[in-house]
MARTI-15597 format. One line per 10 residues: number of its first residue (from 1); for each residue x, y, z of C-alpha. Coordinates in Angstrom, 1 decimal, decimal comma, padded with zeros to 4 digits. Layout:
BEGIN
NUM> X:Y:Z  ...
//
This chain:
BEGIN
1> 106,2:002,7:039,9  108,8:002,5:037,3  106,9:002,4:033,4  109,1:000,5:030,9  108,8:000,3:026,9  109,1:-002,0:024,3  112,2:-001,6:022,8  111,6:-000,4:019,2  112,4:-002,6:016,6  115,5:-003,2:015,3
11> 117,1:-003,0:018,3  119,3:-006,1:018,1  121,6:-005,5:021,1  124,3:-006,7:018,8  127,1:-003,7:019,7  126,6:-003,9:023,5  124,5:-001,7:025,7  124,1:001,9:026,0  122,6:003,7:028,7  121,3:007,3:028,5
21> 119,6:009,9:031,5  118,0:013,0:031,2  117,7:015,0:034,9  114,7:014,1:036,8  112,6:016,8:036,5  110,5:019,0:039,5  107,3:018,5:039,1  106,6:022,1:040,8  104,8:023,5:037,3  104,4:023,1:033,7
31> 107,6:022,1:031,9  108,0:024,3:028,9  110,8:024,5:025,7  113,9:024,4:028,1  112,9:021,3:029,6  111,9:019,8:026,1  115,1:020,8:024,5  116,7:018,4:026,9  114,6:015,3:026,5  114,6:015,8:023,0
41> 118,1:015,5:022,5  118,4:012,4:024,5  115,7:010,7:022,5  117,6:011,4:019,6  120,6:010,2:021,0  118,7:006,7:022,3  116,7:006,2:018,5  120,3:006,9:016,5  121,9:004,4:019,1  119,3:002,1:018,4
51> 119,4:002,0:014,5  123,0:001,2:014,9  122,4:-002,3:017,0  122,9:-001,0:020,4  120,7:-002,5:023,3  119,3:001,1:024,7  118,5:002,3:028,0  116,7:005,3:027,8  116,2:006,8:031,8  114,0:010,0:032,6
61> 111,8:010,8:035,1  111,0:013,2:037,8  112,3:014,3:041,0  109,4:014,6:043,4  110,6:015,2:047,2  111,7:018,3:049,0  110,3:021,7:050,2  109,2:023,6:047,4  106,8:020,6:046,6  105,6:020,2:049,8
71> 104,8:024,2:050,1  103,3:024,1:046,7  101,0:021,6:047,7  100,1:023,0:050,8  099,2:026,4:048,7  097,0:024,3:046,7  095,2:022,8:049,4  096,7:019,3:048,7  098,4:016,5:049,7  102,4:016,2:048,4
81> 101,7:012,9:046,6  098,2:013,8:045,6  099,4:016,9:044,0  103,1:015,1:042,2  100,4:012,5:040,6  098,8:014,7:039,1  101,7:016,8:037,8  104,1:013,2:036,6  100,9:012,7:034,8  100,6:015,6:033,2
91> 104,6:015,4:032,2  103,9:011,9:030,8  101,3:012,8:028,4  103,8:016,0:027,0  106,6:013,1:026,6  104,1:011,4:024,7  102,8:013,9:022,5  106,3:014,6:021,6  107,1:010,6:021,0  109,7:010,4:023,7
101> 111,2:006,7:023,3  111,9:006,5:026,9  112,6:002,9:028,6  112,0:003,9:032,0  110,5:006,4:034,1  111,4:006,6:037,5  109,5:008,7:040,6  111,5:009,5:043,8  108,3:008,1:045,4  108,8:004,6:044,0
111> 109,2:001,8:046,3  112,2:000,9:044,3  113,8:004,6:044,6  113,3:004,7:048,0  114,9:001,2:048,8  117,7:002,0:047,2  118,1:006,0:048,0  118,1:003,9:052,5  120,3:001,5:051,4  123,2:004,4:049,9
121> 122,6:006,6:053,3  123,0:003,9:055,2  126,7:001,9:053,1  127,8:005,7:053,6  127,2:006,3:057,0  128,7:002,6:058,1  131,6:003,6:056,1  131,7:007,1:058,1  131,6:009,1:055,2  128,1:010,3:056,5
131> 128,1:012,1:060,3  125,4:014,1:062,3  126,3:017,7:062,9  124,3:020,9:063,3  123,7:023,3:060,1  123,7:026,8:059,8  124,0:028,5:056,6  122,1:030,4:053,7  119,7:028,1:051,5  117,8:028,5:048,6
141> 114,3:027,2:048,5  113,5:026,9:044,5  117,0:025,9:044,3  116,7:023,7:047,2  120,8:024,4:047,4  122,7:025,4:050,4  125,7:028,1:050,1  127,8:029,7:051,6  128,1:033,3:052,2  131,1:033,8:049,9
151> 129,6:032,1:046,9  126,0:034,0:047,4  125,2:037,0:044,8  124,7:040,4:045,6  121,8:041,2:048,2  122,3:037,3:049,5  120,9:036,2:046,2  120,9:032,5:044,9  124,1:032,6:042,5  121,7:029,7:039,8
161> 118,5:031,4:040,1  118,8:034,8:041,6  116,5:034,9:044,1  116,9:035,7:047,8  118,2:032,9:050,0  117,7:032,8:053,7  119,0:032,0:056,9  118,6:028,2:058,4  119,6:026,3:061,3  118,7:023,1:061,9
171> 120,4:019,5:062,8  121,2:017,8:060,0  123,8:014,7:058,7  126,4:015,7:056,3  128,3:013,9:053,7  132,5:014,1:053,6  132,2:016,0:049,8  135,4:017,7:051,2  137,3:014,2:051,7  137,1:013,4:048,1
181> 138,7:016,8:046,3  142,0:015,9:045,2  140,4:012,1:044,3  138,0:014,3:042,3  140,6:016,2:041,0  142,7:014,0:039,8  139,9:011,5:037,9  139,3:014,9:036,1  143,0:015,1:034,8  142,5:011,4:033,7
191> 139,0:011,5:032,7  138,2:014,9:030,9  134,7:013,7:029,3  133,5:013,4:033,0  132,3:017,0:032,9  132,1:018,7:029,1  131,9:021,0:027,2  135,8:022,1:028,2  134,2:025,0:029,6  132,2:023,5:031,9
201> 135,2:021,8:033,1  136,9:024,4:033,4  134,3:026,1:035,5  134,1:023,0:037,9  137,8:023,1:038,5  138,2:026,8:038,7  135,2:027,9:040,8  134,4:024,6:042,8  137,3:022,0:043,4  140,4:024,3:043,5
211> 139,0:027,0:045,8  138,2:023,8:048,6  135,3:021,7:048,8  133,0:021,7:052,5  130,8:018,8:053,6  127,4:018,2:052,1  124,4:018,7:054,0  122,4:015,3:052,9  119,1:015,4:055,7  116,8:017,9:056,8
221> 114,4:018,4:059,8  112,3:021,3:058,8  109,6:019,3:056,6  108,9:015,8:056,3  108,0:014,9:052,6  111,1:013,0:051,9  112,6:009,7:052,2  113,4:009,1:056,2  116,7:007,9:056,9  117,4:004,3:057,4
231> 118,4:004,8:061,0  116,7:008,4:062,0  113,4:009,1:060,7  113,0:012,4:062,1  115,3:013,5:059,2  114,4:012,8:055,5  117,4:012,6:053,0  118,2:016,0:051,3  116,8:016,2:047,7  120,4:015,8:046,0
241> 121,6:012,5:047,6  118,1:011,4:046,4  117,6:012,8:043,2  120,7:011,4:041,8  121,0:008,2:042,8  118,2:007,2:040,6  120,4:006,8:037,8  121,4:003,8:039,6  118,0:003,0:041,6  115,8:002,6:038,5
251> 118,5:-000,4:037,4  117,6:-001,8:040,8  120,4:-000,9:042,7  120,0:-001,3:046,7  116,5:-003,0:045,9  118,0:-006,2:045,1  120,5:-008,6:045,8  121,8:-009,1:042,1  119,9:-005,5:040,4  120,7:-007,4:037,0
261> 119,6:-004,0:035,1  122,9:-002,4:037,2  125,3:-004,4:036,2  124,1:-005,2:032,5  123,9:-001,3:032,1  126,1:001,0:034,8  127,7:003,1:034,1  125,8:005,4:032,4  127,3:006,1:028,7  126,0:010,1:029,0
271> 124,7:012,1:031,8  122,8:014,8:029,7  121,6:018,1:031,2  121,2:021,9:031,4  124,2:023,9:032,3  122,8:025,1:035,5  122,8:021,7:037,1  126,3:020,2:035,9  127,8:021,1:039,4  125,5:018,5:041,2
281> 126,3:016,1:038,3  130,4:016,0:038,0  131,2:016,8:041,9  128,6:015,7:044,1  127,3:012,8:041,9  131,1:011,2:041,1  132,1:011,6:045,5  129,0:009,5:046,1  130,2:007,1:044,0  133,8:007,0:044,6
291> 132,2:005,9:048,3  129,8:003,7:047,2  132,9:002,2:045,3  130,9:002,3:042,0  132,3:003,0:038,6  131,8:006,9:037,8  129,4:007,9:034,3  131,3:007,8:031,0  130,4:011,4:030,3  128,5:014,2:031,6
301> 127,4:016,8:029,2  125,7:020,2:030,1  124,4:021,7:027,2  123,3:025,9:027,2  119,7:027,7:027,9  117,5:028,1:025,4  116,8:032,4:026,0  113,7:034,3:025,2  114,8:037,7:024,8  118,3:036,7:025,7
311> 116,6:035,9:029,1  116,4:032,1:030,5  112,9:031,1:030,5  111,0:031,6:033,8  107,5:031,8:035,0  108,6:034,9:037,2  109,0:036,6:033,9  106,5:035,4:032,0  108,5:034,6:029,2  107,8:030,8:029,2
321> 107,4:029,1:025,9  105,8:025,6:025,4  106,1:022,8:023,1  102,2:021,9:022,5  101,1:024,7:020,3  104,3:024,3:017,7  103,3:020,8:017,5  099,5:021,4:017,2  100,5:023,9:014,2  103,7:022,6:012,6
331> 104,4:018,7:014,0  106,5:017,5:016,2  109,6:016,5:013,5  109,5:020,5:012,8  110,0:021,5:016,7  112,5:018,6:017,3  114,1:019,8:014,1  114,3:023,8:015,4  115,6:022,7:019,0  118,8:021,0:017,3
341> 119,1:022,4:014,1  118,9:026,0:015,1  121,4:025,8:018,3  125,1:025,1:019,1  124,6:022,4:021,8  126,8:023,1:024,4  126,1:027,1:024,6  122,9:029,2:024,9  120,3:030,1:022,3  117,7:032,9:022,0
351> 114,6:031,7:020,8  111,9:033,4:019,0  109,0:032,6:017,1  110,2:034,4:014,0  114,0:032,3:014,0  111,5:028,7:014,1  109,5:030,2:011,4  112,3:031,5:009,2  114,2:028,1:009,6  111,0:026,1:009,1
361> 110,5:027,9:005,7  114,5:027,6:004,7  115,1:024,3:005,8  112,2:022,7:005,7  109,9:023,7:003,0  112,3:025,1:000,7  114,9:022,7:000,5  113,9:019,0:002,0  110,2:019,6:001,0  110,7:021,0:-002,3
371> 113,7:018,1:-003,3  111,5:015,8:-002,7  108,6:017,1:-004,2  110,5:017,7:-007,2  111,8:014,4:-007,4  108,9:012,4:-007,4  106,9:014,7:-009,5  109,7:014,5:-012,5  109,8:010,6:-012,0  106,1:010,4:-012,3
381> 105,6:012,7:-015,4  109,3:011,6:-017,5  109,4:007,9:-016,2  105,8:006,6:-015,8  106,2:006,6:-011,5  108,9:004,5:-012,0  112,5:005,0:-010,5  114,6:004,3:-013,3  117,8:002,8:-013,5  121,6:004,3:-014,0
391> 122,5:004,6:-017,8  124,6:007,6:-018,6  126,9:009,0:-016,1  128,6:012,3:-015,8  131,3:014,2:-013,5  128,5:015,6:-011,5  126,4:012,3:-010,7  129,7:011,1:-008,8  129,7:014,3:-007,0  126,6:014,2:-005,7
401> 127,2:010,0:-005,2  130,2:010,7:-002,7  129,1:013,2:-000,7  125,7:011,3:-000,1  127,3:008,0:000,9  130,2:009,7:002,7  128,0:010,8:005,1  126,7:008,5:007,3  130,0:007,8:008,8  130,5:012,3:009,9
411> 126,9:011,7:011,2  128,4:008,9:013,3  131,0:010,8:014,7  128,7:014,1:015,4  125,9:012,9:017,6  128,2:010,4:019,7  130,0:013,7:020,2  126,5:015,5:021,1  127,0:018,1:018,0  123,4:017,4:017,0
421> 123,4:021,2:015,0  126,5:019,8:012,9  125,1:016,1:011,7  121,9:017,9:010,7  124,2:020,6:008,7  126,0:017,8:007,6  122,8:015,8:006,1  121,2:019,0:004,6  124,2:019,5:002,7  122,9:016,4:000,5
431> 119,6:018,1:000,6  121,3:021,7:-000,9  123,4:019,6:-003,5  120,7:017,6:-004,4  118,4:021,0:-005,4  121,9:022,4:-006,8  121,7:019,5:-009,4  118,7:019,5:-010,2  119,3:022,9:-011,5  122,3:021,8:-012,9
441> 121,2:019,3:-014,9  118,0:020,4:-015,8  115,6:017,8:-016,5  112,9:019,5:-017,9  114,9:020,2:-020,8  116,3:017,1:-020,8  113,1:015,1:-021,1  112,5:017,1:-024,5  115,1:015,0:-026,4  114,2:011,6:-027,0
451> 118,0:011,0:-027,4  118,8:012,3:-023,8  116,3:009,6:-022,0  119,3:007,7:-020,6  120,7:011,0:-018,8  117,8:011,8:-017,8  116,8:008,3:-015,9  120,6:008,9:-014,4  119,3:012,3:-012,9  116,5:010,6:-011,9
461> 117,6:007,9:-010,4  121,1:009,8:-008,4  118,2:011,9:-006,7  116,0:009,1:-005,5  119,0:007,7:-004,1  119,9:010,8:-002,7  116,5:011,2:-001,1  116,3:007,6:000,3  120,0:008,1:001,8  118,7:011,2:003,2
471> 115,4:009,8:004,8  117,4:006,8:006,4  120,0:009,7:008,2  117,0:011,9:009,8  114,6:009,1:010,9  116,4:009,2:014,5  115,8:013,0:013,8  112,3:013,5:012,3  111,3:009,7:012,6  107,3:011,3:010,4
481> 109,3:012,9:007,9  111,6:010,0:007,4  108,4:007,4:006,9  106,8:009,8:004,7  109,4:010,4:002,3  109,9:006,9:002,2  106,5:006,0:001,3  106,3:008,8:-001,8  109,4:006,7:-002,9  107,6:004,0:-002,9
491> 109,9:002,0:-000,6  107,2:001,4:002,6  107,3:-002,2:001,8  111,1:-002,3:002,9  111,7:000,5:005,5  112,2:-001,5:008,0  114,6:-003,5:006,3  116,8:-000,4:005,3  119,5:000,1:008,0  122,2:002,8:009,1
501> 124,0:000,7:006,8  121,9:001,2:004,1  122,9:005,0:003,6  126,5:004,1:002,9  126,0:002,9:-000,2  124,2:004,0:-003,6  121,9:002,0:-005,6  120,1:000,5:-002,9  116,0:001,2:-004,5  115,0:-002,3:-006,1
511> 114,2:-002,5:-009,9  110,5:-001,7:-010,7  109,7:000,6:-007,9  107,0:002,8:-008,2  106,9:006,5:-006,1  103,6:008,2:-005,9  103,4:012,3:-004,6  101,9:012,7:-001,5  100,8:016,2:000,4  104,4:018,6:000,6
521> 105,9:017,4:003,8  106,2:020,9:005,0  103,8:023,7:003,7  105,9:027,5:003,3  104,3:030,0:005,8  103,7:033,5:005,1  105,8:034,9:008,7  104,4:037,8:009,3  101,0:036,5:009,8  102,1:032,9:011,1
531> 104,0:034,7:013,7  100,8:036,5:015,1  098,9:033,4:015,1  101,8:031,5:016,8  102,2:034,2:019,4  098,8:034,3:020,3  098,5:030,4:020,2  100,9:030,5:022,6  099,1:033,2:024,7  096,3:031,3:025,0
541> 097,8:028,2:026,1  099,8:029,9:028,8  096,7:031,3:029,9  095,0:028,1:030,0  097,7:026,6:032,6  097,8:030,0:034,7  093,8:029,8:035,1  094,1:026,1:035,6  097,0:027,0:038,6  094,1:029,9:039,6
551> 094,7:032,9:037,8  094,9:034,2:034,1  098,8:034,9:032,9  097,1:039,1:032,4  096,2:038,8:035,7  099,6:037,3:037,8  101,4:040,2:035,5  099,1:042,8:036,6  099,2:041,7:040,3  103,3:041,7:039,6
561> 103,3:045,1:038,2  101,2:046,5:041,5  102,8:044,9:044,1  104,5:047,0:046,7  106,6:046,6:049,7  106,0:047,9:053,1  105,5:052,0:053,4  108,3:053,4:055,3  108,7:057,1:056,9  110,7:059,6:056,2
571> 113,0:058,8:059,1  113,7:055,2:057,6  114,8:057,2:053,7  116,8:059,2:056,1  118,7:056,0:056,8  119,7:055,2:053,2  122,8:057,2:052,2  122,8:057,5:048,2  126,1:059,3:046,5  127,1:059,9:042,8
581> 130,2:057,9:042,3  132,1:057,9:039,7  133,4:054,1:037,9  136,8:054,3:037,4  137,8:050,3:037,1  135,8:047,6:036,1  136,7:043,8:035,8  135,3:040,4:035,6  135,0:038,5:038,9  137,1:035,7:038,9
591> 134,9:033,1:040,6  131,4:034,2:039,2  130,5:034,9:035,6  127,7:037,1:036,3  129,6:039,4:038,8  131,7:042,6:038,1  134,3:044,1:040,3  134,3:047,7:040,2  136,4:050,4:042,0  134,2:053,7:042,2
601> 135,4:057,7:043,3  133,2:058,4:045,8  134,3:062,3:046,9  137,9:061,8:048,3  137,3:057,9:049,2  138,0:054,8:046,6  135,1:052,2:047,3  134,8:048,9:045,6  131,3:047,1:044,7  130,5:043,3:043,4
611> 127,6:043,7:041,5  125,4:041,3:039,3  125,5:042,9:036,4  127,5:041,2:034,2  125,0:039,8:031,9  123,8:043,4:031,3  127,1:045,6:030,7  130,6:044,7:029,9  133,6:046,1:032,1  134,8:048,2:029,8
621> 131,4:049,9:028,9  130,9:051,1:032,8  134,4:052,9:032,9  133,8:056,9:033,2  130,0:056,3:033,7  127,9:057,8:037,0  126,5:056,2:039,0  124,2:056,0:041,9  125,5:054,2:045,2  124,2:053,1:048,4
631> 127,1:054,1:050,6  125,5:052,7:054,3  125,2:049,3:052,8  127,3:046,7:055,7  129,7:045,6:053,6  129,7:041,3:052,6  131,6:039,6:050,6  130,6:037,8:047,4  132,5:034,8:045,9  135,3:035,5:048,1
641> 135,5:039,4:047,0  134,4:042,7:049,5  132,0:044,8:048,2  131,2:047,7:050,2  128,0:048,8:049,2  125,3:048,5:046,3  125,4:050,4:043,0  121,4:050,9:042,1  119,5:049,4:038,6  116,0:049,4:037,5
651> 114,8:045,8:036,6  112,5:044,8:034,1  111,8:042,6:031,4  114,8:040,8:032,7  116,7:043,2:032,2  119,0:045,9:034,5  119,7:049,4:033,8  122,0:051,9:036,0  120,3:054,8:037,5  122,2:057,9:037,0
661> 121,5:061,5:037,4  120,8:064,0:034,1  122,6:066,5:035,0  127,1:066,8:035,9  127,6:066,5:039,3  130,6:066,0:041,4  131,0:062,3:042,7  130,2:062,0:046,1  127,2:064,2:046,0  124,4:063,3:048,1
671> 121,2:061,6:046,6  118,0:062,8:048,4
//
């Protein structure tokens, strides 16, 4: 059932509402630092809307129906529900080691989702925007996604995850997506936040509404762990038409006759999500409710991957990293600080261990941790603990005064504009002009001079200010941090009086206050070894979850590296006709980033390939290079493209490189 909150305090509803949704996440295995990255930033987003008087909505949850979840059950010998219990617990307790502020979570196998998800099915079947036809098409099981044979990769692959996609035939309803592309179209033109960054928009119109939109299969026959339909229950509803109406079924929609949540809170202020999603979000999501006659999301926003190796995370390749050991080692306000200090949001970002260690030490230990430390230490032994008052002012106090009350309002602007990496930058330029004074000023030397006491309590007391202006600009941030540089300043009595407000103006610390050091809020690491450590933390827990799933993470890579496909004869190699070719063009394809077009001399005969290679080699690196080429290959055509054969690459690590021959040879020499 739906799991509500409290509302944190201070949350005085007193600038309207604001609602904010993560995706629903799969509950089909252990949700590692891509997943986080999300999540994280929307709890930012619902704590900063919060200290500025909003009446928050906070929405996540996971996404529990469908075939992959039934056959992963099955494989574990249990029951669908049995086995997404288990795993929405396990999810809850990482949102809760990470402090996730959600208001609601909501299951696809709530009473309440289900009600709702019947009631949508059926207002658009009686409104004929929902018939029963007969399917036939390629599908992709992880990706439970249906596609057509013009927008599959090379070798039939999925063109989100990559893997192989099969043939399926079944009876099936269908939703009229195709009915609503120019209405789509045109909201775009009027209503550009509906799908950002720009280039996500761009990518919508270019590769998805312009070319033409086809129906929507919405049911399936071929498994039963679903939600029936209304009217049929030998077809469940297709995973997308449920998974996203819950932004609207957890406010009660379809479950009541006045859903007060709905209507106090639809529509959603931001939509937030990975990249690789955004399709479902700003075409399929907005037809729905342009027939459902509902008001459309104010914004939709699909931010980049988080890489490994500049690889997107995946248990395939075993390059999965999870939240639980930084925060064993480091805290939580350093990992939620990394996710959106380190990264652009809106584009991808390779992680490693070494960058969060490196940006820990810099950011972190060196510059907030030793300011503050510095601070408090010089009040306690030149001012008795006590945070002195303003006497004798200089050029440089005002300097430091501006910037650190002109902040708040850039802040402002930045995170409602989802640039989470600029606000931080932005608030740790107080922190590197605060340090830059203190060397300026000097207040070692200062304190030696009876007759420069009333600088010196002015140094003093511009960076206590500075600090406490600081502290009240990251506690949606690094909420720990925030309470603990608070307390050193000796201002815990009146935290929770201090408000967004509050860090607009200067001279806010009351007369008499005493600060008292505490432990350094962040300890500097030695790298080299810390990265060891953390690597093999990691390790470990990986291993943990893989032996709990049955089977160590050495031992899945091992069985990976051994596996092998069915032996063949010689007659069947006979079959495969490989040739040298020669590259001679190379471009972009037009309709799918990851896809080059290239025109190869094969002997006396031009032939032209689509291959997925795009992430690996640029166009204008493959010009003049040999390469091998499967001939015989029946020619398909990808995204709309022909490609008459196959070039051949070794994979591994994620990673594709061309096979080529080590000596000259004539293109269109055989391979044998």
């Amino acid at each position: 059932m739906i799991q509500e909150k409290e509302r944190q305090q201070g949350n005085k509803g007193n600038k309207g509402t604001f609602y904010i949704t993560t995706p629903i996440y799969y509950p089909s295995g252990k949700l590692h630092i891509g997943h986080t990255y999300t999540t994280v930033a929307s709890d930012v987003m619902s704590r900063f809307k919060r200290e500025m008087g909003y009446d928050v909505t906070f929405l996540t949850g996971t996404d529990e129906h469908g075939e992959k979840i039934q056959s992963t059950a099955k494989a574990q010998g249990m029951e669908p529900k049995a086995y997404v219990d288990q795993m929405v617990e396990d999810i809850k307790k990482i949102w809760e080691s990470m402090e996730i502020s959600y208001d609601i979570f909501i299951r696809t196998t709530d009473d309440i989702h289900k009600k709702g998800v019947q009631k949508i099915f059926q207002q658009l079947y009686d409104k004929g925007d929902i018939y029963k036809d007969e399917y036939e098409g390629w599908y992709c099981t992880p990706c439970e996604s249906f596609w057509t044979e013009t927008q599959l990769e090379e070798g039939h692959k999925c063109p989100d995850c990559r893997r192989e996609a099969h043939i399926t035939r079944e009876e099936a309803y269908f939703f009229k997506l195709s009915k609503y592309q120019e209405p789509l179209m045109d909201y775009y033109e009027k209503h550009p936040e509906i799908c950002l960054p720009e280039s996500r928009k761009n990518e919508m119109l270019n590769n998805f509404l312009k070319p033409g939109l086809e129906d929507l299969c919405v049911s399936r026959t071929s498994f039963d762990w679903g939600i029936p339909v209304p009217f049929d229950e030998k077809h469940v509803i297709y995973v997308w038409l449920d998974a996203l109406s819950n932004y609207i079924t957890a406010l009660g929609y379809g479950s009541e006759e006045n859903p007060k949540a709905y209507h106090q809170y639809w529509p959603a202020d931001v939509h937030l999500m990975a990249k690789e999603i955004v399709r479902f979000h700003t075409i399929i999501w907005p037809a729905m409710l342009m027939a459902l006659e509902l008001p459309l999301p104010k914004k939709v926003f699909g931010h980049g991957w988080i890489l490994f190796g500049e690889d997107k995370m995946s248990k395939s390749k075993g390059n999965i990293v999870y939240p639980e050991p930084f925060i064993k080692r480091y805290g939580i306000d350093a990992l939620k600080y990394f996710l959106l200090r380190e990264f652009t949001f809106g584009q991808d970002g390779n992680f490693t261990n070494t960058l969060f260690l490196q940006r820990y030490n810099s950011d972190l230990a060196n510059d907030l941790g030793n300011l503050v430390s510095r601070t408090v230490a010089m009040i306690e032994q030149y001012n008795e603990g006590i945070v002195p008052t303003e006497k004798q002012k200089e050029a440089l106090d005002d300097e430091l005064k501006t910037l650190a009350v002109s902040t708040a309002d850039q802040v402002e602007t930045l995170i409602d504009d989802l640039q989470f990496h600029e606000a931080l930058e932005s608030i740790w330029k107080i922190v590197r002009r605060s340090n830059k004074y203190i060397d300026e000023t000097t207040p070692w030397i200062l304190a030696k001079e009876q007759s420069q006491k009333d600088r010196l309590d002015t140094v003093l007391k511009h960076l206590a200010e500075s600090i406490r202006i600081v502290s009240i600009l990251i506690k949606s941030f690094m909420g720990h941090t925030a309470a603990e540089i608070q307390q050193q300043l000796g201002l815990q009595e009146i935290s929770e009086l201090m408000t967004w407000e509050d860090a607009k103006v200067f001279d806010k610390i009351p007369a008499g206050t005493k600060v008292k050091k505490g432990e350094a809020l962040f300890k500097r690491l030695k790298i080299e070894q810390e990265a060891k450590e953390l690597a093999a933390d990691n390790d470990a827990y990986a291993n943990k979850i893989q032996q709990a799933s049955g089977g160590s993470k050495e031992t899945k890579t091992a069985e990976e590296k051994i596996e092998k496909k069915e032996e063949i004869t010689i007659d069947d190699f006979a079959k495969i006709d490989l040739r040298v070719a020669l590259v001679k063009e190379a471009e972009k394809h037009p309709k799918a980033d990851r896809l080059l077009v290239l025109q190869l001399q094969v002997g006396e005969e031009t032939r032209q390939v689509v291959s997925g290679i795009a992430q690996d080699y640029q166009p204008e690196d493959l010009v003049g290079k040999t390469v091998i080429y499967l001939q015989n290959l029946k020619p398909i055509k990808l995204r709309g493209i022909k490609s008459q054969g196959m070039i051949m690459a070794a994979e591994g690590d994620g990673k594709l490189g061309l096979l080529t021959v080590d000596k000259a040879l004539p293109d269109g020499s055989s391979v044998s």
